[in-house]
C-alpha positions as CSV (number, residue, x, y, z in Angstrom):
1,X,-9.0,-19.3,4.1
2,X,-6.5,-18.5,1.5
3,X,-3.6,-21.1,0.8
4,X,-4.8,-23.4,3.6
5,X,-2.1,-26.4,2.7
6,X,0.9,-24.3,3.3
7,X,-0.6,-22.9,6.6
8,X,-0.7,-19.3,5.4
9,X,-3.6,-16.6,5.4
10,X,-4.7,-13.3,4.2
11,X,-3.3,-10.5,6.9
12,X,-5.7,-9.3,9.3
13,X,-7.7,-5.6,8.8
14,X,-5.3,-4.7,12.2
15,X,-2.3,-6.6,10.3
16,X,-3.0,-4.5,7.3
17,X,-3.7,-1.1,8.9
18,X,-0.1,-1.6,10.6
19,X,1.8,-2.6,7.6
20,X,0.0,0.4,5.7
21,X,0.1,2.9,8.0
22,X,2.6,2.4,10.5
23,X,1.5,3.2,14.5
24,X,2.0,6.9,14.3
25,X,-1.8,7.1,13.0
26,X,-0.9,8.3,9.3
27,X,-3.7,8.5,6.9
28,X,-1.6,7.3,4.2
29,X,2.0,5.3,3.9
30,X,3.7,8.9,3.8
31,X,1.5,11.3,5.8
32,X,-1.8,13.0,5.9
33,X,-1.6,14.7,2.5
34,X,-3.0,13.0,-0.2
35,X,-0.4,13.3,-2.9
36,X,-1.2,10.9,-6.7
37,X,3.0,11.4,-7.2
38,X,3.6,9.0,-4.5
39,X,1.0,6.3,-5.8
40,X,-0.5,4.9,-8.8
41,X,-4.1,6.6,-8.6
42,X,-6.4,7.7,-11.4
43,X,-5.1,11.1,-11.1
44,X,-1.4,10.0,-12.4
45,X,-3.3,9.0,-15.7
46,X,-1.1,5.9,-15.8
47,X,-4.3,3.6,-16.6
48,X,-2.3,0.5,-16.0
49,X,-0.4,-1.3,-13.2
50,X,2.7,-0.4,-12.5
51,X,5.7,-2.5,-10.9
52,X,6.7,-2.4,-6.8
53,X,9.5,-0.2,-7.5
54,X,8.1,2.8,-9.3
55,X,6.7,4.6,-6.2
56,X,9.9,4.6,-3.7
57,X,8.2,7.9,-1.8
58,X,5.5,6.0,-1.1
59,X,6.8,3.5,1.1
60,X,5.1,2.8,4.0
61,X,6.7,2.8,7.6
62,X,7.6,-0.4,7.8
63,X,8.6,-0.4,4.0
64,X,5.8,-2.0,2.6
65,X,5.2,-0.7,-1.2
66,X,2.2,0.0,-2.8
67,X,-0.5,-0.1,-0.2
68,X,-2.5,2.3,-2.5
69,X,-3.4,2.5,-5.4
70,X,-2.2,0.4,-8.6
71,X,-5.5,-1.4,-9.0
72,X,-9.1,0.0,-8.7
């Protein structure tokens, strides 16, 4: 369990999914394309990690910011 003294845990796979993906049954945070502009993948050629606020068009539904990409 991660963090047990303060009473928090990891999100669960469902928790995830939702915060990721939204309930509209997106495969990514911003639609069913697959698009390296709107995420820090190995096709930007960035090779590093890259801060929250670099990838605003990636936001997910429920404005959670980079749930993919930035480490691999």
């Amino acid at each position: 369990m991660y963090a047990p003294w303060p009473g928090k845990s990891l999100p669960t796979a469902g928790q995830w999914e939702k915060a990721a993906r939204g309930t509209s049954g997106r495969t990514f945070p911003w639609g069913d394309q697959r698009t390296a502009a709107k995420c820090n993948v190995r096709e930007t050629g960035v090779e590093c990690t890259t801060s929250v606020s670099r990838y605003h068009s990636g936001v997910s539904p429920l404005w959670f910011y980079d749930m993919v990409g930035n480490v691999w």
